[in-house]
mmCIF file as gemmi writes it, N, C-alpha and C atoms, coordinates in Angstrom:
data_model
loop_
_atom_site.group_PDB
_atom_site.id
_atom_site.type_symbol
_atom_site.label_atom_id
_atom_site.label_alt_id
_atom_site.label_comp_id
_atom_site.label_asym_id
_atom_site.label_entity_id
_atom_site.label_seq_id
_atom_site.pdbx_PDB_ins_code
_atom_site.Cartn_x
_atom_site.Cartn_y
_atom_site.Cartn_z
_atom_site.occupancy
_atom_site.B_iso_or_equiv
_atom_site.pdbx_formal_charge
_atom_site.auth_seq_id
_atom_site.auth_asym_id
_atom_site.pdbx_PDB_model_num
ATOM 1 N N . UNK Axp A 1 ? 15.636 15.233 -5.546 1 0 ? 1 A 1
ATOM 2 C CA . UNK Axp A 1 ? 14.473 14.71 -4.834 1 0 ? 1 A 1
ATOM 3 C C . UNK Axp A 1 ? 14.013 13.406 -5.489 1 0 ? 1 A 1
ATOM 4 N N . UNK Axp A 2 ? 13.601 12.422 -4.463 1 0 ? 2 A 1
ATOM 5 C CA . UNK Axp A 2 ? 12.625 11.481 -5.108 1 0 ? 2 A 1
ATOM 6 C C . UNK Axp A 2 ? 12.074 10.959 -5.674 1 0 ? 2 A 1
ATOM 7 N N . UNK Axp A 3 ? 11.581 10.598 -6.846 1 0 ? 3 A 1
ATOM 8 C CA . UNK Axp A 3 ? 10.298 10.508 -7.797 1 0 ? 3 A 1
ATOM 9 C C . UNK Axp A 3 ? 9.775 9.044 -7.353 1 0 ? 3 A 1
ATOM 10 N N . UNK Axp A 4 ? 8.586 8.995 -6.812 1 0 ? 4 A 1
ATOM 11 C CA . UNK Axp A 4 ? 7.772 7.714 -6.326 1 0 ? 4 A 1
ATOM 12 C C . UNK Axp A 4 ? 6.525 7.735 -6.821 1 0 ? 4 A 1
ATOM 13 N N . UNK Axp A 5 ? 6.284 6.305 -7.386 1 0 ? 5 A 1
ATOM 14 C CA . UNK Axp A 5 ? 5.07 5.89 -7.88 1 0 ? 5 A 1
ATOM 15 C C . UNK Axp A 5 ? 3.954 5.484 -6.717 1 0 ? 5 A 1
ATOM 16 N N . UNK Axp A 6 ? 3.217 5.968 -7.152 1 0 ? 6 A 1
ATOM 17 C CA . UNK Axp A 6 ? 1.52 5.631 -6.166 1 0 ? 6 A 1
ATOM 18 C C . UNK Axp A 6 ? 0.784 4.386 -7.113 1 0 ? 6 A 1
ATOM 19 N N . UNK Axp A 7 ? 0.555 3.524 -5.801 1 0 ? 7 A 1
ATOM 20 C CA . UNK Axp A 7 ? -0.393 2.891 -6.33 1 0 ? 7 A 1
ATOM 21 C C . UNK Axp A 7 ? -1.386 2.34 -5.612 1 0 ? 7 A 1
ATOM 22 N N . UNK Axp A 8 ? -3.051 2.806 -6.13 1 0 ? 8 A 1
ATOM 23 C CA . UNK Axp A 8 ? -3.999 2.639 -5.5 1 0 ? 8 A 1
ATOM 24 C C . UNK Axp A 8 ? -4.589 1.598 -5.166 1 0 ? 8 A 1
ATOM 25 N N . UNK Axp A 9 ? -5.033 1.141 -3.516 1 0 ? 9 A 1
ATOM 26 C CA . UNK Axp A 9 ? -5.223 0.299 -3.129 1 0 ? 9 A 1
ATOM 27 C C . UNK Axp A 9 ? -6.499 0.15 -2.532 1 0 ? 9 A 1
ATOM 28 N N . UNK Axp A 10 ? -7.37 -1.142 -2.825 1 0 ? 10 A 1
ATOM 29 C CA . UNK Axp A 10 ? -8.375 -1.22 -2.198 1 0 ? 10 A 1
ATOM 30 C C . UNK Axp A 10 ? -8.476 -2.881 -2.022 1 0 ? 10 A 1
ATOM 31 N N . UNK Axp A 11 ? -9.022 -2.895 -0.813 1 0 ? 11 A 1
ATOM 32 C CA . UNK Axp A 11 ? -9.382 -4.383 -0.108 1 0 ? 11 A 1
ATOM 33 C C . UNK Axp A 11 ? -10.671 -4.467 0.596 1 0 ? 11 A 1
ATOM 34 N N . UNK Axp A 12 ? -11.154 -5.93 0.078 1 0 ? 12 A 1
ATOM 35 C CA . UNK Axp A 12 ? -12.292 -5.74 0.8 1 0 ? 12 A 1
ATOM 36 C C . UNK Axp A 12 ? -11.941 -7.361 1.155 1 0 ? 12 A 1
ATOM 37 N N . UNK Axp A 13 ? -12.389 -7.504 2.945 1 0 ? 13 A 1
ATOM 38 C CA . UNK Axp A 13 ? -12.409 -8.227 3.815 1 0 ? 13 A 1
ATOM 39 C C . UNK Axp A 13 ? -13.302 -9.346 3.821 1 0 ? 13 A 1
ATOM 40 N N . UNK Axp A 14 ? -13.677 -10.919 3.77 1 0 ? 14 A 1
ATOM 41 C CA . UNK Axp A 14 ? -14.682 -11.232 3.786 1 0 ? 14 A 1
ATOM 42 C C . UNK Axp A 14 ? -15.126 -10.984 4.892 1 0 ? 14 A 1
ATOM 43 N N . UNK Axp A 15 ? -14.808 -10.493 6.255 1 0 ? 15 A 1
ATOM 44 C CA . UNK Axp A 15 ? -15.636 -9.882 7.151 1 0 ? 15 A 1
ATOM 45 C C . UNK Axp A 15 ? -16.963 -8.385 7.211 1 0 ? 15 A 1
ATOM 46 N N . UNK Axp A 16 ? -15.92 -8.011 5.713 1 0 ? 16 A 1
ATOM 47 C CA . UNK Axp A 16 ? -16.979 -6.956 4.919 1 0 ? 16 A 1
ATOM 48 C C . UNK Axp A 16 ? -16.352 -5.577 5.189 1 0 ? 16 A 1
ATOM 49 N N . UNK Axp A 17 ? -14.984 -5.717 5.852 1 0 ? 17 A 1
ATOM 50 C CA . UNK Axp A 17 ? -14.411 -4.403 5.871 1 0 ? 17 A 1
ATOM 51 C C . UNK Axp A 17 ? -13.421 -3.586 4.936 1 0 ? 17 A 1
ATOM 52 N N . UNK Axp A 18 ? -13.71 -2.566 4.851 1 0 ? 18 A 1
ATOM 53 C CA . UNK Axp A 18 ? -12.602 -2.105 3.531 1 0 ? 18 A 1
ATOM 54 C C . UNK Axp A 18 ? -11.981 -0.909 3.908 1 0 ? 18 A 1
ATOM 55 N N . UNK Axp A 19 ? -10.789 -1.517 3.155 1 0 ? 19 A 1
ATOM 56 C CA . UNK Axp A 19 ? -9.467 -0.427 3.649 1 0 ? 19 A 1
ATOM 57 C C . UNK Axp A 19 ? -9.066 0.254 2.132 1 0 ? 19 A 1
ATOM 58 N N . UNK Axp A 20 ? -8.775 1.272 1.93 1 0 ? 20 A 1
ATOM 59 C CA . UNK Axp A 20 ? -8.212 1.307 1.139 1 0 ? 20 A 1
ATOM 60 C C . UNK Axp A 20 ? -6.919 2.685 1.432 1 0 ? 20 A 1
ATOM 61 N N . UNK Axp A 21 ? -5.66 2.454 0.53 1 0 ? 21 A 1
ATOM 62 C CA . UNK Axp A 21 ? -4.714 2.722 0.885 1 0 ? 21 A 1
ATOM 63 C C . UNK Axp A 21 ? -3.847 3.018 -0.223 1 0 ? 21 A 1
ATOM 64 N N . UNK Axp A 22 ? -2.624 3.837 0.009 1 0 ? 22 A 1
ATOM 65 C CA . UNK Axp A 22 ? -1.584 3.862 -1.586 1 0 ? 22 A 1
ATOM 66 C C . UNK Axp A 22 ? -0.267 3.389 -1.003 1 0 ? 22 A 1
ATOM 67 N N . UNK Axp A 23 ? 0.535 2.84 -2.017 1 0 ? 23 A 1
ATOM 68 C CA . UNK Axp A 23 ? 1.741 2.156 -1.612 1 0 ? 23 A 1
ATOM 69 C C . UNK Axp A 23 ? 2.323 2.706 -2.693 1 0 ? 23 A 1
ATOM 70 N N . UNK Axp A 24 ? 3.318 3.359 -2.487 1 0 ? 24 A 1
ATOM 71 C CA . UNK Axp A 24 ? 4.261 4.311 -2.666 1 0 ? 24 A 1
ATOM 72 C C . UNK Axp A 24 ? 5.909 3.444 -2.464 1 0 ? 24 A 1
ATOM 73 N N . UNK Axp A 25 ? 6.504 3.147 -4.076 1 0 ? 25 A 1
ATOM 74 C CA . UNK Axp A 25 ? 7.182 2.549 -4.039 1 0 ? 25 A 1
ATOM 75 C C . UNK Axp A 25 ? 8.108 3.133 -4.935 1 0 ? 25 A 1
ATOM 76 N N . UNK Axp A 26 ? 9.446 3.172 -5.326 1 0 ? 26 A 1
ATOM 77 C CA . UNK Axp A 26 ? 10.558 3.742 -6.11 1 0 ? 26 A 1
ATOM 78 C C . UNK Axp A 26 ? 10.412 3.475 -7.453 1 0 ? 26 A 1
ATOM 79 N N . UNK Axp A 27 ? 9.75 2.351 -7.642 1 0 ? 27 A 1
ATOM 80 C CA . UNK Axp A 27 ? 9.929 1.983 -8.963 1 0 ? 27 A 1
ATOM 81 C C . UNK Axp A 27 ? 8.7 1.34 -9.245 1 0 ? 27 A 1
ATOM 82 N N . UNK Axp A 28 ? 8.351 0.789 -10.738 1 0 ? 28 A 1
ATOM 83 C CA . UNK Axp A 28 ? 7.451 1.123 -11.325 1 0 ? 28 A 1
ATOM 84 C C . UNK Axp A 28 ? 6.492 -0.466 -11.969 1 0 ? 28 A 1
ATOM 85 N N . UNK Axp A 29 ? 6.669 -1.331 -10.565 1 0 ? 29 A 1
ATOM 86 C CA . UNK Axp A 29 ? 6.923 -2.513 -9.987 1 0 ? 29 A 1
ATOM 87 C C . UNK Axp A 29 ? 5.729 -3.177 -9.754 1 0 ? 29 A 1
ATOM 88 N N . UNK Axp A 30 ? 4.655 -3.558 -10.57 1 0 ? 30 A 1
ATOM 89 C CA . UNK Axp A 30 ? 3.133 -3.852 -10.002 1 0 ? 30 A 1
ATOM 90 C C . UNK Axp A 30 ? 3.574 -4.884 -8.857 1 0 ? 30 A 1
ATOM 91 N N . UNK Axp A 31 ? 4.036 -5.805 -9.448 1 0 ? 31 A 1
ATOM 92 C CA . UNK Axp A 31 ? 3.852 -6.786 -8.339 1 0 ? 31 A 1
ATOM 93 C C . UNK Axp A 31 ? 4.734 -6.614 -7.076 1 0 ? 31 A 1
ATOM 94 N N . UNK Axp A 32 ? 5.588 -5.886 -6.751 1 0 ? 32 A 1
ATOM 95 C CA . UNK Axp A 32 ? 6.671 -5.263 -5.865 1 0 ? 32 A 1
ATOM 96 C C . UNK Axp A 32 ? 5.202 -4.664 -4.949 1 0 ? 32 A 1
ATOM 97 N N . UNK Axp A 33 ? 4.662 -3.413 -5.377 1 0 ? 33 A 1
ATOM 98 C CA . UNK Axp A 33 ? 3.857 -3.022 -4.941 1 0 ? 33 A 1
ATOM 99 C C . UNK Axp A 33 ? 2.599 -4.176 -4.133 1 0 ? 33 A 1
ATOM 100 N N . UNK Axp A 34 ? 2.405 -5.107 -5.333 1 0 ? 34 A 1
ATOM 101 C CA . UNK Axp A 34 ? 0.909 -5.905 -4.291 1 0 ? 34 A 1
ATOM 102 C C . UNK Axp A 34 ? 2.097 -6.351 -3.303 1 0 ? 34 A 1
ATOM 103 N N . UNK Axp A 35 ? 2.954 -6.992 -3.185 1 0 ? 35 A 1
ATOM 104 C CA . UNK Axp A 35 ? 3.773 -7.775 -2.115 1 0 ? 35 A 1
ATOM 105 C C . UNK Axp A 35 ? 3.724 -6.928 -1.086 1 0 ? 35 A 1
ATOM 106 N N . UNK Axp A 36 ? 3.804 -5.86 -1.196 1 0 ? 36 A 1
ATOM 107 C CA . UNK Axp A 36 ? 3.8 -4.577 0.092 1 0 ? 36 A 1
ATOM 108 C C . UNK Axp A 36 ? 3.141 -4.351 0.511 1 0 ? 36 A 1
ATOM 109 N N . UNK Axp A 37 ? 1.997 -4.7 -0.322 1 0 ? 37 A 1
ATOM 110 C CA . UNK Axp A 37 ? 0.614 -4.172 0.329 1 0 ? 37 A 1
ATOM 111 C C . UNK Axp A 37 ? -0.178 -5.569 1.17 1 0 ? 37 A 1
ATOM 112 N N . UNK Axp A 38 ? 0.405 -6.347 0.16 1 0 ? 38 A 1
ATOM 113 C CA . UNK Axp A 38 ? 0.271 -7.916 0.841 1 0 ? 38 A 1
ATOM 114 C C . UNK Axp A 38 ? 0.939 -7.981 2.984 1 0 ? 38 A 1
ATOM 115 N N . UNK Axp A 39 ? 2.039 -7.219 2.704 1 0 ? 39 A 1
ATOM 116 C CA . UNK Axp A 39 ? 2.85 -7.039 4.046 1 0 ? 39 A 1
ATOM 117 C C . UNK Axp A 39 ? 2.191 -6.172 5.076 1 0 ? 39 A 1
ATOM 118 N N . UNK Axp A 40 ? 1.567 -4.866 4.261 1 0 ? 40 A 1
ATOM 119 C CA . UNK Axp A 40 ? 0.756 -4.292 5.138 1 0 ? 40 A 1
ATOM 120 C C . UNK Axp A 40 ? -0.062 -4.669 5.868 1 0 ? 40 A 1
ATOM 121 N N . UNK Axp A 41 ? -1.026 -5.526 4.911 1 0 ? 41 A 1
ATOM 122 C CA . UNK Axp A 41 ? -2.329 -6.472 5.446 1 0 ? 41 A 1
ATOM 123 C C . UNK Axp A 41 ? -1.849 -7.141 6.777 1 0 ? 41 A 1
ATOM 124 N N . UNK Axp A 42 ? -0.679 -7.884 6.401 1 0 ? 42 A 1
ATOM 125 C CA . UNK Axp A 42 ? 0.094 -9.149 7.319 1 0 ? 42 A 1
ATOM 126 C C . UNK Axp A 42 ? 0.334 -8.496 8.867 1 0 ? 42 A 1
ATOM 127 N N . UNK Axp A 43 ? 0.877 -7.059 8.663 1 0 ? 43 A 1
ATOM 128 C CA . UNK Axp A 43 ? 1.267 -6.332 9.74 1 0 ? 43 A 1
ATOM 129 C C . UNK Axp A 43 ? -0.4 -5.935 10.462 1 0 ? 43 A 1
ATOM 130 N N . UNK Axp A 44 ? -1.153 -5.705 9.748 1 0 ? 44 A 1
ATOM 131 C CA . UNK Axp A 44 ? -2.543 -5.526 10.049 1 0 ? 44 A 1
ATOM 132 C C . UNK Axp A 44 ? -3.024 -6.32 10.709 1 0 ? 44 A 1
ATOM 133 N N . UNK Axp A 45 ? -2.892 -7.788 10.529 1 0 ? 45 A 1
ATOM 134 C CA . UNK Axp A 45 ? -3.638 -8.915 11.026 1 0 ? 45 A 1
ATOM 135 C C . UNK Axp A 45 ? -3.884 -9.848 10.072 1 0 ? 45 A 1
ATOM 136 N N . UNK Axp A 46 ? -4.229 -9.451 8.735 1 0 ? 46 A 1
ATOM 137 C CA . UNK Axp A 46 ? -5.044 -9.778 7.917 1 0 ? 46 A 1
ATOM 138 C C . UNK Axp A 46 ? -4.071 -10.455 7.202 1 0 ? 46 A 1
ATOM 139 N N . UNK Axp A 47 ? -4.823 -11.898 7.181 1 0 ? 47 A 1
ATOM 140 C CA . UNK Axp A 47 ? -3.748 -12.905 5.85 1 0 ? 47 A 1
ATOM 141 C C . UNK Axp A 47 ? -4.385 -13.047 5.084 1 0 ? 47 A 1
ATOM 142 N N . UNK Axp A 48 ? -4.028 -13.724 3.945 1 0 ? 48 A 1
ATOM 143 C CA . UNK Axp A 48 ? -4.936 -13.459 2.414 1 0 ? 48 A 1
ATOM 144 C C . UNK Axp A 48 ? -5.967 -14.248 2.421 1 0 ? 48 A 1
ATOM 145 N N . UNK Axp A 49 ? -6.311 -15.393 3.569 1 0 ? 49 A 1
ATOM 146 C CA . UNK Axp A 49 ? -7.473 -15.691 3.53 1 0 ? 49 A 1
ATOM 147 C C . UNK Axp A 49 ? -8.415 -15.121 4.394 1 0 ? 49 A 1
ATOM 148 N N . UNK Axp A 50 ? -7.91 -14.232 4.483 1 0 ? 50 A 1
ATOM 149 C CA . UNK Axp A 50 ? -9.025 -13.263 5.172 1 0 ? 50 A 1
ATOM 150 C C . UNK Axp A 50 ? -9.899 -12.175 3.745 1 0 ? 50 A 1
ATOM 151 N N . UNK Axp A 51 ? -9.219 -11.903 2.849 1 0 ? 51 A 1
ATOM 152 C CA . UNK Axp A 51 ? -9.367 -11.103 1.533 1 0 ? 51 A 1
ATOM 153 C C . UNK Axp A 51 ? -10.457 -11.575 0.868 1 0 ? 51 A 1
ATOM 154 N N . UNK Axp A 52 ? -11.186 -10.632 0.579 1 0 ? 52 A 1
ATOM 155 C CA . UNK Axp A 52 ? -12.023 -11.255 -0.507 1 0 ? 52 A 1
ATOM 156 C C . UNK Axp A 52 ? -12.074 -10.571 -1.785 1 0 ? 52 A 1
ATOM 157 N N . UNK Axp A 53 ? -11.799 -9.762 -1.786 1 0 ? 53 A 1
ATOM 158 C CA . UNK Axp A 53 ? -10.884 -9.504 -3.129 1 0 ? 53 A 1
ATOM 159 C C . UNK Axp A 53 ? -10.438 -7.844 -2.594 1 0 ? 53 A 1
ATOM 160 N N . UNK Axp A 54 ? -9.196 -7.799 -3.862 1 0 ? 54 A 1
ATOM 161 C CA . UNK Axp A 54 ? -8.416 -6.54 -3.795 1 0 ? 54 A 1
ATOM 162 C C . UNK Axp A 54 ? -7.725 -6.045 -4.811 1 0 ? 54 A 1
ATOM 163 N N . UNK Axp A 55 ? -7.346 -5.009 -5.151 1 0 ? 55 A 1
ATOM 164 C CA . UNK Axp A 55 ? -6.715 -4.345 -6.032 1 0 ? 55 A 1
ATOM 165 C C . UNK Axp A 55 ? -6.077 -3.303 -5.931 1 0 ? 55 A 1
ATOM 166 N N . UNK Axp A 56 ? -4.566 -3.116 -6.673 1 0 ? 56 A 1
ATOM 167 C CA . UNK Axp A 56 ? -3.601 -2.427 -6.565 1 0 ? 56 A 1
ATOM 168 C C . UNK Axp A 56 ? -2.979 -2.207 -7.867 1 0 ? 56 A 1
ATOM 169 N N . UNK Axp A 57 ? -3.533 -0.295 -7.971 1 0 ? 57 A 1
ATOM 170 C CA . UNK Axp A 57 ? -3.113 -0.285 -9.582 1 0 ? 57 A 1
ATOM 171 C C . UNK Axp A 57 ? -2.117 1.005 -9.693 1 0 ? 57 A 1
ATOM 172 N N . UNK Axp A 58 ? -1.525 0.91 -10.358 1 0 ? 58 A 1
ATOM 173 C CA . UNK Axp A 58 ? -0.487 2.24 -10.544 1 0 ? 58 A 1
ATOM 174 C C . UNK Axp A 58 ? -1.145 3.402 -10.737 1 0 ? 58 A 1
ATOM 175 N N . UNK Axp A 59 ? -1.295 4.423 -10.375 1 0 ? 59 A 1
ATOM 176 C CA . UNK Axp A 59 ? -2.494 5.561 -10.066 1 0 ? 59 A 1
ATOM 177 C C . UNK Axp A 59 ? -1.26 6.434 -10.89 1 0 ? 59 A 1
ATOM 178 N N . UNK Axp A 60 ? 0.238 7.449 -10.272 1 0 ? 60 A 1
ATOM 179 C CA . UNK Axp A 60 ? 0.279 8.282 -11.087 1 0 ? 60 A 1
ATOM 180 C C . UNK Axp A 60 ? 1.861 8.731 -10.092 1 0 ? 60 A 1
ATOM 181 N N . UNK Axp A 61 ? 2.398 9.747 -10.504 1 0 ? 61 A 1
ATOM 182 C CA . UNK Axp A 61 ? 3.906 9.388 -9.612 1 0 ? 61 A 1
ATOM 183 C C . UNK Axp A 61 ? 4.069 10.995 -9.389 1 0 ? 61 A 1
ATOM 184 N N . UNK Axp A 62 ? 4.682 10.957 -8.057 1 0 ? 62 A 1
ATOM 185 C CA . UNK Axp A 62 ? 4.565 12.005 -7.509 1 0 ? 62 A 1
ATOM 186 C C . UNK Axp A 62 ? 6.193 12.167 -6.996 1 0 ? 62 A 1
ATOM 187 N N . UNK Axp A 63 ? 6.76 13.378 -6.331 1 0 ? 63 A 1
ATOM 188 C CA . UNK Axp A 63 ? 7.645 14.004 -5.86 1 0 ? 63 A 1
ATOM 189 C C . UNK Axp A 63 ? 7.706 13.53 -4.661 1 0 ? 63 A 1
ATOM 190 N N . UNK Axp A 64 ? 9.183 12.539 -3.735 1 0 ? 64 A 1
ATOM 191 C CA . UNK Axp A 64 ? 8.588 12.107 -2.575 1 0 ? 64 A 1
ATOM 192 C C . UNK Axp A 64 ? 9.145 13.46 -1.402 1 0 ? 64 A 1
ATOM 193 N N . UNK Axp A 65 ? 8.619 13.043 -0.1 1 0 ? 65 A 1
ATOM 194 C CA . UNK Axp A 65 ? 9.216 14.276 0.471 1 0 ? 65 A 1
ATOM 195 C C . UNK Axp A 65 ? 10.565 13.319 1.306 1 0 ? 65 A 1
ATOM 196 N N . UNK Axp A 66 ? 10.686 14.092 2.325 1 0 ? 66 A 1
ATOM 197 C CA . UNK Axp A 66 ? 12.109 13.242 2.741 1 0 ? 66 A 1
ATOM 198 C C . UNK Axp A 66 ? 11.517 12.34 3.864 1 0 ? 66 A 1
ATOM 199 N N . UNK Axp A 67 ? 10.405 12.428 4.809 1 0 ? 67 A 1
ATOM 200 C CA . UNK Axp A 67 ? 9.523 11.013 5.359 1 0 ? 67 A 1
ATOM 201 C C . UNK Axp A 67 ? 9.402 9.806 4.135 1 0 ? 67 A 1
ATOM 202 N N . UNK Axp A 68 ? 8.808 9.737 3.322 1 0 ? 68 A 1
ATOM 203 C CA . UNK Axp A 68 ? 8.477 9.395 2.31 1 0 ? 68 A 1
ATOM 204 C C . UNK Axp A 68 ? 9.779 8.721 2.143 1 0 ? 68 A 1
ATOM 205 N N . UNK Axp A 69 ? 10.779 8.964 1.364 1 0 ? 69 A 1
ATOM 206 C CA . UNK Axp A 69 ? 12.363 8.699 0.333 1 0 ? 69 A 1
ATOM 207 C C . UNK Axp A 69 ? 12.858 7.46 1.627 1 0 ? 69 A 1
ATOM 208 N N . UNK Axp A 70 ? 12.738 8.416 3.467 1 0 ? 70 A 1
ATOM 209 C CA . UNK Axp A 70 ? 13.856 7.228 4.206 1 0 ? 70 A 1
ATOM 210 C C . UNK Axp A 70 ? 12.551 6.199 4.185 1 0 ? 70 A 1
ATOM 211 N N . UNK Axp A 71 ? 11.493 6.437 4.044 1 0 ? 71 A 1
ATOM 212 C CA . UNK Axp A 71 ? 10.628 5.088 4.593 1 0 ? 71 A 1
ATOM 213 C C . UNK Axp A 71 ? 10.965 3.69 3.533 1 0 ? 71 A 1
ATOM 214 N N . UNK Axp A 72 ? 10.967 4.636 2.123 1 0 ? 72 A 1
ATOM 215 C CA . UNK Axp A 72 ? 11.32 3.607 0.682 1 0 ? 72 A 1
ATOM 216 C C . UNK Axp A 72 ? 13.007 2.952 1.049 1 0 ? 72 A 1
ATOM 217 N N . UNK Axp A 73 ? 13.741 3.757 1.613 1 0 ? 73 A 1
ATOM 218 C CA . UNK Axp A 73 ? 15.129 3.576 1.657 1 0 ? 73 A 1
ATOM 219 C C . UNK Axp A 73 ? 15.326 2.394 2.647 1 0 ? 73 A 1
ATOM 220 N N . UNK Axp A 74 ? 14.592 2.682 3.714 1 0 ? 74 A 1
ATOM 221 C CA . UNK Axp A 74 ? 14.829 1.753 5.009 1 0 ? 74 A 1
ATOM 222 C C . UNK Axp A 74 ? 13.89 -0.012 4.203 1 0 ? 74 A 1
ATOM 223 N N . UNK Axp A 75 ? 12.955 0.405 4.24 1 0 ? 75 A 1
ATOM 224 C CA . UNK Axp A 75 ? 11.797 -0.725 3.504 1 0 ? 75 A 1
ATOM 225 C C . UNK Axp A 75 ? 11.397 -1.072 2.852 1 0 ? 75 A 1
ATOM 226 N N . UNK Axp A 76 ? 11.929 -0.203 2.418 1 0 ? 76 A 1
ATOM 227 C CA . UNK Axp A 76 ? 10.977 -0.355 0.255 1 0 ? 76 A 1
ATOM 228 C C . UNK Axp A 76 ? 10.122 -0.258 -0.009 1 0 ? 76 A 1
ATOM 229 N N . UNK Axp A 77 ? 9.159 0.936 0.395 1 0 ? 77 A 1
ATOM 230 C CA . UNK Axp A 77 ? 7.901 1.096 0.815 1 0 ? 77 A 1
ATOM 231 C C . UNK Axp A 77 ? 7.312 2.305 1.989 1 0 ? 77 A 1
ATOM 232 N N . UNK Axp A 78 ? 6.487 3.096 1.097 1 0 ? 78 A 1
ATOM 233 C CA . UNK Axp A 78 ? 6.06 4.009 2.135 1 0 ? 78 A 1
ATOM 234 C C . UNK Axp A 78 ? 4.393 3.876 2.058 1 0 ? 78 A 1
ATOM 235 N N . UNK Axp A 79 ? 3.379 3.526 2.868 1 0 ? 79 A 1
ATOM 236 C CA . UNK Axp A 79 ? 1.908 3.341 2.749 1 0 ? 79 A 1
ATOM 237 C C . UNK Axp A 79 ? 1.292 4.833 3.632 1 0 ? 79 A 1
ATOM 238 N N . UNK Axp A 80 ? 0.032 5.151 2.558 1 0 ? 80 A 1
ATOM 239 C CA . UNK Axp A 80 ? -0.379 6.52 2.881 1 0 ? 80 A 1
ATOM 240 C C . UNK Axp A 80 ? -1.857 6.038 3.456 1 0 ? 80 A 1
ATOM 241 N N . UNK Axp A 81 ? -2.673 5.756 4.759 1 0 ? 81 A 1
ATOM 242 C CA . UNK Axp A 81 ? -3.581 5.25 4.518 1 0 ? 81 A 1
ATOM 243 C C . UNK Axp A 81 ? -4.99 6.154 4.257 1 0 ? 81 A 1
ATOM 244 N N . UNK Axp A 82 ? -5.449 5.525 3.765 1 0 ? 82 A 1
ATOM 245 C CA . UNK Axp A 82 ? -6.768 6.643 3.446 1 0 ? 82 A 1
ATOM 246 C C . UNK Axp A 82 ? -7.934 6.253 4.093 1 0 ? 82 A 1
ATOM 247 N N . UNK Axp A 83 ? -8.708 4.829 3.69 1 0 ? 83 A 1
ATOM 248 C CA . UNK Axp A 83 ? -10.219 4.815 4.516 1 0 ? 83 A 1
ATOM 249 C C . UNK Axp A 83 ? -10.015 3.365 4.958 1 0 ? 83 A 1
ATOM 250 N N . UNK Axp A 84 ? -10.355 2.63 6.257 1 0 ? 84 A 1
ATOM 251 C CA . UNK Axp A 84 ? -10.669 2.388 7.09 1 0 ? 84 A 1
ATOM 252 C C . UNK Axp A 84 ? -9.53 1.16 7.251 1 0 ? 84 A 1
ATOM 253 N N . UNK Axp A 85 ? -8.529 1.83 7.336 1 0 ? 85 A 1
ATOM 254 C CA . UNK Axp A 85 ? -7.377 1.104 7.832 1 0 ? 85 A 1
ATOM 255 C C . UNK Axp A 85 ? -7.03 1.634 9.418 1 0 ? 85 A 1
ATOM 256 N N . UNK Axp A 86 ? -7.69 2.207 10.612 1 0 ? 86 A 1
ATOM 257 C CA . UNK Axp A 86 ? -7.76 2.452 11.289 1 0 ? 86 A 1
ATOM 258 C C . UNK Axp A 86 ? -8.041 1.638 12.299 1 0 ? 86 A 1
ATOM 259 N N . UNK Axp A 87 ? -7.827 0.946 12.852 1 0 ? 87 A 1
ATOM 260 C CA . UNK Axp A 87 ? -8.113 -0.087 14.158 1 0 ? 87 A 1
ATOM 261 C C . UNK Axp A 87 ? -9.545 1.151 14.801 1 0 ? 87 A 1
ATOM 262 N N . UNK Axp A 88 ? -11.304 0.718 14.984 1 0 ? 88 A 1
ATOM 263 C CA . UNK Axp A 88 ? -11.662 1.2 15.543 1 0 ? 88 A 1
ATOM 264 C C . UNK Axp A 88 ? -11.552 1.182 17.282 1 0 ? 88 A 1
């Protein structure tokens, strides 16, 4: 099985919105990780001058399941979202 690192993500928007999220990556990669999360944003809408600040820190590494392993395999990258990464 797997072994994938989490790393915790939070952004805040200068529109004042905040997402925060984990990016779940194979290896043990800070900046691998912001780039992904950087991509997420991008896929979101959101380009970095939209950011008003953010942070992405290695939280703690977990067992991946097999969603998880093909998402890293296909992309290099699996994102878990947590609060208000939701299009209302």
């Amino acid at each position: 099985m797997m072994t994938v690192k989490v790393f915790d993500t939070h952004v805040r928007t200068k529109a004042g919105r905040y997402l925060h999220f984990d990016v779940l990556i194979a290896g043990n990669d800070t900046e691998k990780a912001k780039a992904h999360a950087r991509q997420y944003l991008m896929d979101k809408g959101l380009q970095d001058e939209d950011i008003a600040q953010s942070e992405c820190r290695f939280c703690h590494v977990e067992p991946g399941n097999p969603v998880v392993a093909q998402a890293i395999s296909e992309k290099g990258y699996y994102i878990i979202e947590l609060q208000g990464c939701q299009e209302d």
